[in-house]
C-alpha positions in Angstrom: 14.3 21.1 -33.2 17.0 20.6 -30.8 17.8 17.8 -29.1 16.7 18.2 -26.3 13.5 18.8 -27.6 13.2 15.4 -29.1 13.8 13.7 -26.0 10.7 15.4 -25.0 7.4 12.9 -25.1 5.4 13.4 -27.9 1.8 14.6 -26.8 -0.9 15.1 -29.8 -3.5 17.6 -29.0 -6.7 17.8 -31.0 -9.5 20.5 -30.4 -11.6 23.0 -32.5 -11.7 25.6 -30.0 -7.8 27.2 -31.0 -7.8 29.6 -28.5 -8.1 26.8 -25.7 -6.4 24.7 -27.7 -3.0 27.3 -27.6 -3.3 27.8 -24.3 -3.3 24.8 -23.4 -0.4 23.9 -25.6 2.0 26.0 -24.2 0.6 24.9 -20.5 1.8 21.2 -21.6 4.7 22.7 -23.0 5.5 24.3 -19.9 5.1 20.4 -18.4 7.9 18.9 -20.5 6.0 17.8 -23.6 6.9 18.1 -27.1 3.1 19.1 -28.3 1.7 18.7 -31.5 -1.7 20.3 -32.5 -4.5 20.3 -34.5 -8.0 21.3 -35.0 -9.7 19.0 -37.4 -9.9 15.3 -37.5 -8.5 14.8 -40.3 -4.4 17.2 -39.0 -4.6 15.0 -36.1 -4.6 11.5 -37.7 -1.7 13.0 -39.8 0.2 14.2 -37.1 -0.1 10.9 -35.3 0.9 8.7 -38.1 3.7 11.3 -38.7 5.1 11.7 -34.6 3.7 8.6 -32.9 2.5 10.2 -29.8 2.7 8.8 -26.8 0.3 10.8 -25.3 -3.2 12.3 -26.7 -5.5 14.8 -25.8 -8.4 14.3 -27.9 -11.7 16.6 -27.7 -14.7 14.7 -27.8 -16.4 17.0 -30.5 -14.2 18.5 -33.1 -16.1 20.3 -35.6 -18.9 18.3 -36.9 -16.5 15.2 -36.0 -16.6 12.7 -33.1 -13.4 12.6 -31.0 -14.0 9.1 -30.5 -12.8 8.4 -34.3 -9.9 9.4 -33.7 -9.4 7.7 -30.1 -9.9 4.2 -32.4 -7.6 5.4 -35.1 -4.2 6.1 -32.4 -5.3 2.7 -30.5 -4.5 1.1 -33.7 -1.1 3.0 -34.7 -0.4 2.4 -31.1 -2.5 0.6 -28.4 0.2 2.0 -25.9 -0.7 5.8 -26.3 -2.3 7.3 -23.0 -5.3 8.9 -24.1 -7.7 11.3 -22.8 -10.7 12.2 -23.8 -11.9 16.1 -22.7 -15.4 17.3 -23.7 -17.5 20.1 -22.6 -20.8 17.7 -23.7 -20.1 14.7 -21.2 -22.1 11.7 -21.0 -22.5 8.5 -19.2 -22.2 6.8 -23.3 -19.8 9.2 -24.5 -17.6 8.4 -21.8 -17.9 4.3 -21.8 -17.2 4.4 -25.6 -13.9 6.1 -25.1 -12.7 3.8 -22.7 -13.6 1.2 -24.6 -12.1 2.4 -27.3 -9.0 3.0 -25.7 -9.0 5.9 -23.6 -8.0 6.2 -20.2 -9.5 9.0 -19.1 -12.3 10.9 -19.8 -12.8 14.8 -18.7 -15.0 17.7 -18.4 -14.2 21.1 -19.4 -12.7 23.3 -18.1 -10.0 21.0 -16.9 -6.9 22.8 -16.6 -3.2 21.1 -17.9 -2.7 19.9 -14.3 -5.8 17.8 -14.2 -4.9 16.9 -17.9 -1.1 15.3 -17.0 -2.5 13.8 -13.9 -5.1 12.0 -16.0 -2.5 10.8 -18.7 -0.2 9.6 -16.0 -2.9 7.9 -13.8 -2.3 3.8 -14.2 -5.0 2.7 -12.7 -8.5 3.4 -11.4 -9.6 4.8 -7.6 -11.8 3.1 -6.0 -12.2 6.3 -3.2 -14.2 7.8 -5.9 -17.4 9.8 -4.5 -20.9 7.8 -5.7 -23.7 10.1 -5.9 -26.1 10.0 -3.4 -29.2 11.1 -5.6 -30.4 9.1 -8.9 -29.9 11.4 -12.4 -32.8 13.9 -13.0 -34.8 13.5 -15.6 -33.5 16.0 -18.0 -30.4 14.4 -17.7 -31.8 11.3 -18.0 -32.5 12.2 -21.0 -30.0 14.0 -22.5 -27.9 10.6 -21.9 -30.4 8.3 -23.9 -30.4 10.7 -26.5 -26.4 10.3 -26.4 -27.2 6.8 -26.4 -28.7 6.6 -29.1 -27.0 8.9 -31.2 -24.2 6.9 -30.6 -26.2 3.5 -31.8 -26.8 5.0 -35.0 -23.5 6.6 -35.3 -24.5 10.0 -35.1 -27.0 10.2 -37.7 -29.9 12.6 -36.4 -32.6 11.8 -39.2 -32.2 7.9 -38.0 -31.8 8.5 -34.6 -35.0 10.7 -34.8 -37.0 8.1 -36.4 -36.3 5.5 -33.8 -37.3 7.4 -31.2 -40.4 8.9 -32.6 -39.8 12.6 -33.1 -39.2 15.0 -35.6 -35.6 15.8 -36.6 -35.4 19.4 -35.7 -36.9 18.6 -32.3 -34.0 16.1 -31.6 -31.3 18.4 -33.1 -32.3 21.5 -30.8 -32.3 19.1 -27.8 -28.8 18.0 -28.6 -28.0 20.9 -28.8 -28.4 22.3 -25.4 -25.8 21.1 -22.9 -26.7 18.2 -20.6 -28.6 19.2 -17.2 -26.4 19.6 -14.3 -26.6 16.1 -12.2 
């Protein structure tokens, strides 16, 4: 590493998808950012106790792993990292948590490195921001209560299936669709 290099700030980057995940390394790269990567929970919680980032990128599913985890984990090595979440499975839930958790963004996919610096840099919140006009449908509805609770009972499906009343394969296959179109 040069020393230039390490002047650089440190961005960790944490997503299963490696293809997207390489290409959008080398697009922060491009941006001045000395980027760190990893697919797996478990790389990226290493990484960041080993380079203290001062950025993240953190996908919201990684493997059979929430995201959110690891949003928790950087907040306490360092409640001053700018975090983003970025999911291809948003949700009105998903998306509270993070923040709450210490995220200060939260994006969809496909969001492109642009979108992603803008977000990390972003201080504070914009109040210009379009409201919907329409209420949610009701498949979207819910897919967010089942997000919501899936997030209550921490991700457990056999639980989360008993509480609301139906069968366990019925609730997987509907989490596993992607969430209707708003």
């Amino acid at each position: 590493m040069t020393f230039e290099e390490s002047d650089l700030p440190i961005l960790l980057l944490v997503d299963d998808d490696k293809t997207f995940c390489k290409v959008l390394k080398a697009s922060l790269e491009r941006r001045d950012f000395q980027v760190f990567a990893a697919h797996d929970l478990e790389t990226g919680l290493l990484l960041a106790e080993k380079h203290v980032p001062e950025y993240a990128v953190i996908d919201l599913r990684i493997g059979l792993d929430s995201g959110l985890e690891l949003v928790k984990k950087l907040m306490s090595l360092d409640t001053n990292t700018a975090c983003v979440m970025l999911t291809g499975f948003a949700s009105i839930a998903t998306a509270v948590e993070a923040i709450k958790l210490g995220a200060i963004h939260y994006l969809t996919k496909p969001a492109n490195a642009d979108e992603i610096v803008q977000a990390l840099t972003k201080k504070e919140g914009d109040t210009a921001v379009m409201i919907s006009k329409k209420p949610l449908s009701a498949k979207r509805m819910e897919w967010e209560h089942l997000q919501k609770i899936m997030l209550h009972y921490d991700g457990n499906i056999s639980v989360a299936a008993r509480a609301l009343n139906m069968h366990r394969r019925s609730l997987q296959r509907k989490l596993l669709k992607k969430p209707a179109k708003e």
